[in-house]
N, C-alpha and C positions, 0 to 999 in steps of 0.2 A: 486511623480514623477512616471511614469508609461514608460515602455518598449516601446510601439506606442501611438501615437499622439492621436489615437481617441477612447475615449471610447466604447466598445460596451452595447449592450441592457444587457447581461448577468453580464457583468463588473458594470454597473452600479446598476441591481439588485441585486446583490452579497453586493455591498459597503452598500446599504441600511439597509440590514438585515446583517450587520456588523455594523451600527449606533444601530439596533433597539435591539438585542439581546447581543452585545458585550462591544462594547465602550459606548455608553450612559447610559446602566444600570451599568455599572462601573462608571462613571461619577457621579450617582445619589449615588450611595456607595460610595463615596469619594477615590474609590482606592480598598476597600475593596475587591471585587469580584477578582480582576488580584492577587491579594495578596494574598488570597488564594488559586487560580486555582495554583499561581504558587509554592507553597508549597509541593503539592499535587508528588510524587515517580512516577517513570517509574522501571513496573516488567520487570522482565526475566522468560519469558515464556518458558518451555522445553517439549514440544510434540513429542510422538513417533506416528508414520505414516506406514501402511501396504496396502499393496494393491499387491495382486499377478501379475498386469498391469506391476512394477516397474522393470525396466532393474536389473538384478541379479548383474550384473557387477558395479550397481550402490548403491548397498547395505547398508544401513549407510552412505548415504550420508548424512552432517548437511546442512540445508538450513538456512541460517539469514534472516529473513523474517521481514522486516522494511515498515511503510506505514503512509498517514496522519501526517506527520510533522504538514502542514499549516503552516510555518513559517511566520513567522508575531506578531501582536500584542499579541497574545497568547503564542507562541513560537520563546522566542528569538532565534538567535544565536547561546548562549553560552550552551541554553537545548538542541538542536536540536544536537552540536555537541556532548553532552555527551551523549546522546541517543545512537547517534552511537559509542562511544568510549564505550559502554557498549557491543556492539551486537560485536566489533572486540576483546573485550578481552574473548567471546567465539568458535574466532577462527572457524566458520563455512569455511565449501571448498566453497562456494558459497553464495551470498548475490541478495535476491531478493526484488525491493523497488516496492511496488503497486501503488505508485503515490500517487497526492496531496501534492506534496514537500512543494508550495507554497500554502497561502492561497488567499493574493489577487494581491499584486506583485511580478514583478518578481527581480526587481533589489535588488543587496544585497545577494543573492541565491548562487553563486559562491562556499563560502569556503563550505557551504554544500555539494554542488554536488563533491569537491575536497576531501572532508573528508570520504564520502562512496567510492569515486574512489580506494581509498589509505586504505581502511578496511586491505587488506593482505589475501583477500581469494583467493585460489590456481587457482580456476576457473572460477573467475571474478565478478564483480557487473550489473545482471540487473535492468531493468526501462520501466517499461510503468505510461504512465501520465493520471492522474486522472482528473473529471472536472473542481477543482480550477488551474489545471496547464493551462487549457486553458482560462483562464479568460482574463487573462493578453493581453502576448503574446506568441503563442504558438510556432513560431520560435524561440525568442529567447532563449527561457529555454528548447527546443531540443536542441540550440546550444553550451549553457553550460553546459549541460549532456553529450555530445559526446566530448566537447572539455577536460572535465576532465579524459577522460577514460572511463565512463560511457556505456555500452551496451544500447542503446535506441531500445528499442520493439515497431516499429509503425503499427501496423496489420501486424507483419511481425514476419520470426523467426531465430534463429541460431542455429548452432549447436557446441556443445561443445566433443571436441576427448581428451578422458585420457585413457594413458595407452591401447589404441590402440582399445575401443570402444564407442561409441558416444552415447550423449543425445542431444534430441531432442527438445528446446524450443520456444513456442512460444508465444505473446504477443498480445494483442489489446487494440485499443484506447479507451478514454470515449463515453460510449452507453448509454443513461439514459435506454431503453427498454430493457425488453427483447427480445423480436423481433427483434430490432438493433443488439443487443449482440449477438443473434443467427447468424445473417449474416456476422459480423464477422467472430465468431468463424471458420464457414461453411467455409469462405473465405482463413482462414489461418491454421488452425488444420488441418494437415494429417492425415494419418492411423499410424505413427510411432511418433504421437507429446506425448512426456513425460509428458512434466511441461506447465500449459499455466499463464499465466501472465494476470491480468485482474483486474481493479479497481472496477468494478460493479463485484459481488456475482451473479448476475442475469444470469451471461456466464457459469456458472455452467451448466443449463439446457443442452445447448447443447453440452459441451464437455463432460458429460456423453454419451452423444447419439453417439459422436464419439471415445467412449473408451480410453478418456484423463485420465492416471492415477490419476493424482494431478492437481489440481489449484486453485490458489492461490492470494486471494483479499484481499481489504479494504474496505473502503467507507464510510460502516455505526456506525463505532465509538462503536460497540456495542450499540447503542439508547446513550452514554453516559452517563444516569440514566436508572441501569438496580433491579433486586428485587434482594437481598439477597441472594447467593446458587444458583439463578434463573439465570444465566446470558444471555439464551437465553427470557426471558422474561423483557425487553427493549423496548427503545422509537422509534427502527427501524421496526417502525409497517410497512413498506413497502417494508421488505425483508423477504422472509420464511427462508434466511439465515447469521444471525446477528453476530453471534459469535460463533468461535470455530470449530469446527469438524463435520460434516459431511459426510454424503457416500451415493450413489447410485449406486447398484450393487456393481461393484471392483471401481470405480472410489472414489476420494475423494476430498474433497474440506475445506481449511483452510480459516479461514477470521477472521485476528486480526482485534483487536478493536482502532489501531495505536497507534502514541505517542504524536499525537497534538488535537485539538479540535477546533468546530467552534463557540462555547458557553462557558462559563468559568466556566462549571460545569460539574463535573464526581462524577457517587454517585453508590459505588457497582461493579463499570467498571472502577478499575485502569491500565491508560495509560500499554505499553507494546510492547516490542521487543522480537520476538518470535525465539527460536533454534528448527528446526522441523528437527528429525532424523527420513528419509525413510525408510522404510523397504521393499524387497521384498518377500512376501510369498510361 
């Protein structure tokens, strides 16, 4: 059962290469593959973060930085909520989700979006949606992210006032280019944008160029199978930025490797919900 009536081209080729790499080679392992994928721990990632860009007043700030659920056939329910009952019993002042809640529908998504709503961070839970979120339907699972509490970042941004100085956030939709990503960016990044929220790694490029301290993606899973020690050496041969930490000038750019997957295999690149403490220099 699906959200809208009519499948789209993208919906449909998604379901495909969810027969051809997911379910049916679980099928052929009699069970095997789901049964271990789901065996398999979600880390707790704790990254310290500097960049002299960063508001002083915002100094140690914890970010909870959650992404790639894909709930679905890979990630129930019940992992997806302890996922985050993991990321809330670190207690971050803020919770940033990079998108890809769902993997291929949207119905059933609800207590999710209600369980990051309700983390307990002082300054709230955002959301920008990644490109399984728009497979579906992409009204509806904006509209169960906002109905929960949820901050939804659609090329747009907010701002957050504590203790009587403000941070500047901003968010954009799924771009598979970079070229898209960059118009974006160009579209919604100010001269005073802090934190940008961004499911493709590829918006990177140009929020360096616009002096964005931090931002902060998912996407590429890490490759999922990545070498040994090597974790920027992975199967995301089509991003120069796959995992982890990065910098350009003062700018900086984090890209967890999520806590779901779209293959039932992780080798070297275990799942992860990331505590990023900001520093300013």
């Amino acid at each position: 059962m699906r959200a809208s009536d009519k499948p789209s081209n993208k919906y449909r080729r998604a379901k495909m290469r969810h027969m051809l790499f997911t379910s049916g080679p679980n099928k052929l392992s009699r069970g095997r593959l789901f049964r271990k994928h789901f065996d398999q721990g979600i880390d707790v990632k704790h990254v310290e973060i500097s960049t002299p860009l960063w508001p002083k007043e915002f100094d140690g700030l914890r970010i909870g930085h959650i992404s790639d659920f894909h709930l679905g056939d890979l990630m129930p329910l019940d992992k997806a909520l302890a996922a985050v009952q993991m990321l809330r019993d670190e207690e971050p002042d803020i919770v940033a989700c990079t998108g890809d809640v769902v993997d291929l529908n949207v119905l059933g998504a609800e207590p999710l979006f209600d369980a990051m709503a309700k983390m307990g961070a002082p300054l709230g839970t955002m959301l920008v949606l990644g490109n399984h979120d728009e497979l579906d339907c992409v009204s509806t699972i904006s509209s169960m992210a906002m109905k929960s509490g949820i901050s939804l970042l659609r090329d747009g941004r907010c701002t957050i006032n504590h203790n009587g100085s403000k941070l500047h956030i901003a968010g954009i939709d799924w771009a598979k280019s970079q070229k898209k990503c960059t118009t974006k960016v160009d579209r919604v990044c100010g001269n005073e944008t802090h934190l940008l929220l961004s499911h493709n790694p590829k918006a990177f490029f140009a929020a360096a160029k616009h002096g964005v301290p931090l931002t902060l993606s998912g996407h590429t899973h890490g490759g999922q199978l990545a070498v040994r020690d090597k974790p920027s050496a992975n199967l995301a041969v089509a991003h120069k930025h796959s995992s982890g930490l990065y910098e350009d000038g003062n700018s900086r750019l984090f890209v967890t490797v999520g806590v779901g997957a779209w293959f039932p295999l992780r080798i070297n690149c275990p799942a992860e919900v990331a505590i990023l403490t900001i520093r300013s220099q």
